[in-house]
KOLVO-493956 format. One record per atom (N, C-alpha, C): x negated, y negated, z; residue in one letter; atom name. Coordinates in steps of 0.05 Angstrom, whole numbers. Each point is the difference from the previous one (the first is absolute). Example, Ala and Ser with C-alpha at 12.3 -4.5 7.8 and 13.67 -1.06 7.14 Angstrom:
2
SITE        X        Y        Z   residuo   atomo
SITE     -264      114      156         A       N
SITE       18      -24        0         A      CA
SITE      -18      -24        0         A       C
SITE        7      -21      -14         S       N
SITE      -16      -24        1         S      CA
SITE       15      -22       14         S       C
This chain:
118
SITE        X        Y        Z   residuo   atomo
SITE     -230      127     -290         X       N
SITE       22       18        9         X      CA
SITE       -4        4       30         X       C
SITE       28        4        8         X       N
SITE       -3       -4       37         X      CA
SITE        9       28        5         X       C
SITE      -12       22       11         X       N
SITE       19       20        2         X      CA
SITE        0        8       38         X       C
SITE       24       16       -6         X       N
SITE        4        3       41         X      CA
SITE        9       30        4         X       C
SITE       23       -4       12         X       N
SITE       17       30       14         X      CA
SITE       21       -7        9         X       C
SITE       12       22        4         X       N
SITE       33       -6       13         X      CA
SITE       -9       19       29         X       C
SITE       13      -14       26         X       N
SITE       -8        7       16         X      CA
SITE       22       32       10         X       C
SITE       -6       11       24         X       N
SITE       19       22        1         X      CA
SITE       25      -12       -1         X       C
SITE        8      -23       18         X       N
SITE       30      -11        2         X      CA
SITE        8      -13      -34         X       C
SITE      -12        0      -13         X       N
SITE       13       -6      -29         X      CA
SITE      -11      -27       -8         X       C
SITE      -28      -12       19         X       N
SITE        1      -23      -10         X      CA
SITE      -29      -14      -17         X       C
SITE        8      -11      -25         X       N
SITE      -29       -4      -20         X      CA
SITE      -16      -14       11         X       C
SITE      -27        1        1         X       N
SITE      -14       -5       14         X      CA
SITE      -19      -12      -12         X       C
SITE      -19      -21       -7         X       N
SITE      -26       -5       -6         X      CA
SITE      -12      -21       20         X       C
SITE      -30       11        0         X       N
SITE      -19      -10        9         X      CA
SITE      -16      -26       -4         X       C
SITE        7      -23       11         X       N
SITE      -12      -29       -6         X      CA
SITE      -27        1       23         X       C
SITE      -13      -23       -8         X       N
SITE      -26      -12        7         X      CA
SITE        5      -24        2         X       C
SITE        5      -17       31         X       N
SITE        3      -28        0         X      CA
SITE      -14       -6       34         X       C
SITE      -15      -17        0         X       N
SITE      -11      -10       22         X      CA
SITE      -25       30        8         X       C
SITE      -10        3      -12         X       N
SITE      -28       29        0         X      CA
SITE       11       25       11         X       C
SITE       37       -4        1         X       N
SITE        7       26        8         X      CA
SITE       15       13      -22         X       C
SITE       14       28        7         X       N
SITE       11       18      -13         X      CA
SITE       34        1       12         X       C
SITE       15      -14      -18         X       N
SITE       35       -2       10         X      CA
SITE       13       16      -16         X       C
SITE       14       12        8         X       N
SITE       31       15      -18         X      CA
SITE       18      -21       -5         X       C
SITE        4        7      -25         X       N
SITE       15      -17      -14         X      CA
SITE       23       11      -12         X       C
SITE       25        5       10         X       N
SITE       23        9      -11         X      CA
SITE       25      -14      -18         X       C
SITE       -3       13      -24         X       N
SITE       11       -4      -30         X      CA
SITE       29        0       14         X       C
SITE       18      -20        8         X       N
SITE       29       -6        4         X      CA
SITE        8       -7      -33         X       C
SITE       15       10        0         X       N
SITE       13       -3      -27         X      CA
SITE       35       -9        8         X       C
SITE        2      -10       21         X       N
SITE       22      -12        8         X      CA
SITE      -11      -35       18         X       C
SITE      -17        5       -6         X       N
SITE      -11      -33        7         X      CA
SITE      -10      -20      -33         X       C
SITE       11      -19       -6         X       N
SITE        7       -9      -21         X      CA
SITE      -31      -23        5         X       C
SITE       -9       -9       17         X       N
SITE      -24      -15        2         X      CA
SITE      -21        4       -6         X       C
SITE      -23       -8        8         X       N
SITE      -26        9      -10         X      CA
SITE      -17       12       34         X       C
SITE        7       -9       15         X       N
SITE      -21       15       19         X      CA
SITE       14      -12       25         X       C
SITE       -8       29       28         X       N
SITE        3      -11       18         X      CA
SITE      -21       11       16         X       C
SITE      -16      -21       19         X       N
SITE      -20       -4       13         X      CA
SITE       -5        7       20         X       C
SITE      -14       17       20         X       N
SITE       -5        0       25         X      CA
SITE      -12      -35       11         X       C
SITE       10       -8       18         X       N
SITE       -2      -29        6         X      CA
SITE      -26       -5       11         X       C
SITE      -15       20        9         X       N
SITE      -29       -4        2         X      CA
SITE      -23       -5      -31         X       C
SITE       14        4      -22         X       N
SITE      -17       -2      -24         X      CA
SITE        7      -26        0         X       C
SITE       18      -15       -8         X       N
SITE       -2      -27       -1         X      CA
SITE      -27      -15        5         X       C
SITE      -11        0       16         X       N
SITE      -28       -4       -6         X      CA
SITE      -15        4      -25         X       C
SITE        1       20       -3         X       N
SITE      -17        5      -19         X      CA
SITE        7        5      -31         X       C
SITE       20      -20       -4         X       N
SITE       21        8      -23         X      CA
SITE        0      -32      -18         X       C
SITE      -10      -19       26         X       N
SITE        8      -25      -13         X      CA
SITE       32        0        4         X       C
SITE       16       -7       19         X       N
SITE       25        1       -5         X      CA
SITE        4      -37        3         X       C
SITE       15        0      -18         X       N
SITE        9      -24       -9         X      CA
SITE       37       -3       12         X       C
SITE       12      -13       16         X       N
SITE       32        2       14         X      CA
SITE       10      -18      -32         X       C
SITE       25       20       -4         X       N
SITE       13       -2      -31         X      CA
SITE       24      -19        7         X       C
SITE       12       17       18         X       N
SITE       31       -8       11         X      CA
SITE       13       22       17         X       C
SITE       14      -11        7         X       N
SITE       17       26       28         X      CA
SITE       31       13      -28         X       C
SITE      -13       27        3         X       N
SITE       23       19      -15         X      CA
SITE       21       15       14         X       C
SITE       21        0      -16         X       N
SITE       22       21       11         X      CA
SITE       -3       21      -18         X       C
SITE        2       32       24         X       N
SITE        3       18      -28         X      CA
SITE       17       23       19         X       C
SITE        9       10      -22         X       N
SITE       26       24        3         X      CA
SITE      -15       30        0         X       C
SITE        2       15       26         X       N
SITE      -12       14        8         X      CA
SITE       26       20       -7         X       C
SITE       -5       29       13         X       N
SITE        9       24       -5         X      CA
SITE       28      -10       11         X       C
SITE       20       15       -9         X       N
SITE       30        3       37         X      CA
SITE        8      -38      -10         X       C
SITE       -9      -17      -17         X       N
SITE        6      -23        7         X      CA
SITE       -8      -21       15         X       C
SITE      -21       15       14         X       N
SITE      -20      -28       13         X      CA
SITE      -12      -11      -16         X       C
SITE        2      -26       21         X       N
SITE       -6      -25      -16         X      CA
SITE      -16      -17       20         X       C
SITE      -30        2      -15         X       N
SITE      -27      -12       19         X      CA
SITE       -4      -19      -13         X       C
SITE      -15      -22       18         X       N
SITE      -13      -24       -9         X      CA
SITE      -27        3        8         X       C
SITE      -23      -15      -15         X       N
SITE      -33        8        1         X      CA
SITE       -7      -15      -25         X       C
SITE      -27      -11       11         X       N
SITE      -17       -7       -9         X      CA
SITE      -14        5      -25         X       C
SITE       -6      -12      -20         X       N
SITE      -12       16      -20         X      CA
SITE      -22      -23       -6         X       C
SITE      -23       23      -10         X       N
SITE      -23      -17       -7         X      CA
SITE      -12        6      -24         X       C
SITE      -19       -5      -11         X       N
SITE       -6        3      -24         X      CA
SITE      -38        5       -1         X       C
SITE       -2       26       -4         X       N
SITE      -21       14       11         X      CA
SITE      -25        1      -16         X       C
SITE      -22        3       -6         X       N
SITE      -22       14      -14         X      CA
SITE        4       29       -1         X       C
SITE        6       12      -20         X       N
SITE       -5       30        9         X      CA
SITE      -10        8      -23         X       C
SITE      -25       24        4         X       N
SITE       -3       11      -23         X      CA
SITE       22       30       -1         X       C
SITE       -5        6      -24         X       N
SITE       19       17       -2         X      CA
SITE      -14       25      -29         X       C
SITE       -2       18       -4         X       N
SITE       -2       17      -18         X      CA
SITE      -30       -8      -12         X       C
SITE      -26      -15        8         X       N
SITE      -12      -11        1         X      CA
SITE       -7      -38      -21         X       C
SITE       26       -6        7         X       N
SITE        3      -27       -5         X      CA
SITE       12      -17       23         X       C
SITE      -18      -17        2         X       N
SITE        8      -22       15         X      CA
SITE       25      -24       -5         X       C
SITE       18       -5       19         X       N
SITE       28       -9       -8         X      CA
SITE       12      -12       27         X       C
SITE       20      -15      -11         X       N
SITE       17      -14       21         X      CA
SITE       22       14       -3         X       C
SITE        8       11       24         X       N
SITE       33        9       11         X      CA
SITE        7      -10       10         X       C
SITE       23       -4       13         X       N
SITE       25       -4       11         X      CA
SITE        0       15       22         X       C
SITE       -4      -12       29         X       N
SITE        3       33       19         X      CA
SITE       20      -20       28         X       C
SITE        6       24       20         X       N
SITE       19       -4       16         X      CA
SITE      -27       15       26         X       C
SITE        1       -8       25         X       N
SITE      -22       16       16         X      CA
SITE       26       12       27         X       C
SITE        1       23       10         X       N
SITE        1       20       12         X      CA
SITE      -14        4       28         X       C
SITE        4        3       18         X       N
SITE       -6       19       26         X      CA
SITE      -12       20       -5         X       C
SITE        3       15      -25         X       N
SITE      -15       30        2         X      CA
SITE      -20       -1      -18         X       C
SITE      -14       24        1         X       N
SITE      -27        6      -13         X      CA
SITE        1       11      -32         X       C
SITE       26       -8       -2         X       N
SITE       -4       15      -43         X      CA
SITE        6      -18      -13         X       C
SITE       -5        4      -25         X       N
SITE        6      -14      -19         X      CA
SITE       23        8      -19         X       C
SITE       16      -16       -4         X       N
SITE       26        3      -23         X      CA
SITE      -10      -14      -19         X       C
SITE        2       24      -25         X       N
SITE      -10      -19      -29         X      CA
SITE       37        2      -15         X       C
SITE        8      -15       -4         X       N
SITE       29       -4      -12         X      CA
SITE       -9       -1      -38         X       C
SITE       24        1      -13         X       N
SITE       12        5      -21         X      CA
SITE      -12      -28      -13         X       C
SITE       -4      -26        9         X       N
SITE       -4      -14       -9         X      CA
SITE      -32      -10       -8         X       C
SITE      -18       21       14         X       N
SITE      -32       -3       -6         X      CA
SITE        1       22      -18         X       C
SITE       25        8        0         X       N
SITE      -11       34      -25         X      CA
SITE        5       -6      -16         X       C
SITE       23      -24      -18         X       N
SITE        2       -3      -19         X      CA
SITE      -15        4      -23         X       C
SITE      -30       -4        1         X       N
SITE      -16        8      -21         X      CA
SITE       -3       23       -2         X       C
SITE       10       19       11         X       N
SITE      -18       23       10         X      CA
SITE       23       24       -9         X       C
SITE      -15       24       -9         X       N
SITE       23       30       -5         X      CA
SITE       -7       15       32         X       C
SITE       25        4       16         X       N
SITE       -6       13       25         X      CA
SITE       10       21       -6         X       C
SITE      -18       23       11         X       N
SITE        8       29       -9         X      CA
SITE        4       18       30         X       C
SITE       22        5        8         X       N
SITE       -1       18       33         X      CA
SITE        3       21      -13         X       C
SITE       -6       27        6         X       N
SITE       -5       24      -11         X      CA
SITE        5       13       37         X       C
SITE       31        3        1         X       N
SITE        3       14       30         X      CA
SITE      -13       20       11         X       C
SITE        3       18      -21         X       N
SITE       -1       39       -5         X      CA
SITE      -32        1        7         X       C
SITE      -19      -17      -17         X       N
SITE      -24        0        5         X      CA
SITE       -8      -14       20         X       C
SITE       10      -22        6         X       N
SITE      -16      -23       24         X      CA
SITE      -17      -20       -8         X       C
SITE        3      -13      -19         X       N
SITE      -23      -11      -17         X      CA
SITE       31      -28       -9         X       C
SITE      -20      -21        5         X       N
SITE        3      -30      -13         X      CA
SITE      -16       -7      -13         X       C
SITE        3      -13      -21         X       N
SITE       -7      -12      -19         X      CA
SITE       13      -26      -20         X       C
SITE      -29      -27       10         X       N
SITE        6      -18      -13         X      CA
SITE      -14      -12      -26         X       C
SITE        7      -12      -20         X       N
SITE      -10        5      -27         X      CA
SITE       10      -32      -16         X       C
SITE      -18       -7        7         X       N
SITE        5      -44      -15         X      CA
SITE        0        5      -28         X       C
SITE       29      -10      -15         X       N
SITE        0        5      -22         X      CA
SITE        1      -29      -14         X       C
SITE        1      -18        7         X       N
SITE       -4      -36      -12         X      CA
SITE      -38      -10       14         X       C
């Protein structure tokens, strides 16, 4: 079980371990993929180049990007994702690495919680 927080601005939060550091990792539940990458992990991820993607952003944008196909551990199992890498320093875990998973946001309290049910 992965558990986190919702930050003051409203947003769920958990804590990953990748390359011997400590990243925030924010639970988008409007990103349909499995991960998106600060572009400096690539290194250390094993990134494998998948194919160049189009995807439908907020308002109707419409980006094209890279996707690769990553090592990541996750909830302490080791696994291959699907990831897109970024300019910035966080991590987006999308709807599509949660699939196994019961995600619980609890606003009122501040508390996330993830829970692998397969």
């Amino acid at each position: 079980m992965i558990t986190g927080s919702v930050t003051p601005e409203g947003i769920p939060v958990v804590t990953l371990t990748l390359a011997g550091e400590s990243w925030t990792a924010i639970i988008d539940t409007g990103f349909n993929g499995d991960l998106e990458l600060p572009g400096r992990l690539q290194p250390f991820v094993n990134a494998r180049f998948l194919c160049r993607n189009r995807s439908l952003l907020a308002a109707g944008q419409i980006i094209e990007e890279d996707s690769y196909l990553v090592d990541f551990a996750f909830d302490g199992e080791n696994g291959l994702a699907e990831a897109t890498c970024a300019a910035h320093d966080e991590i987006l875990i999308g709807t599509h690495l949660l699939r196994g998973f019961r995600l619980e946001i609890d606003f009122p309290a501040q508390t996330v919680r993830l829970e692998r049910v397969v």
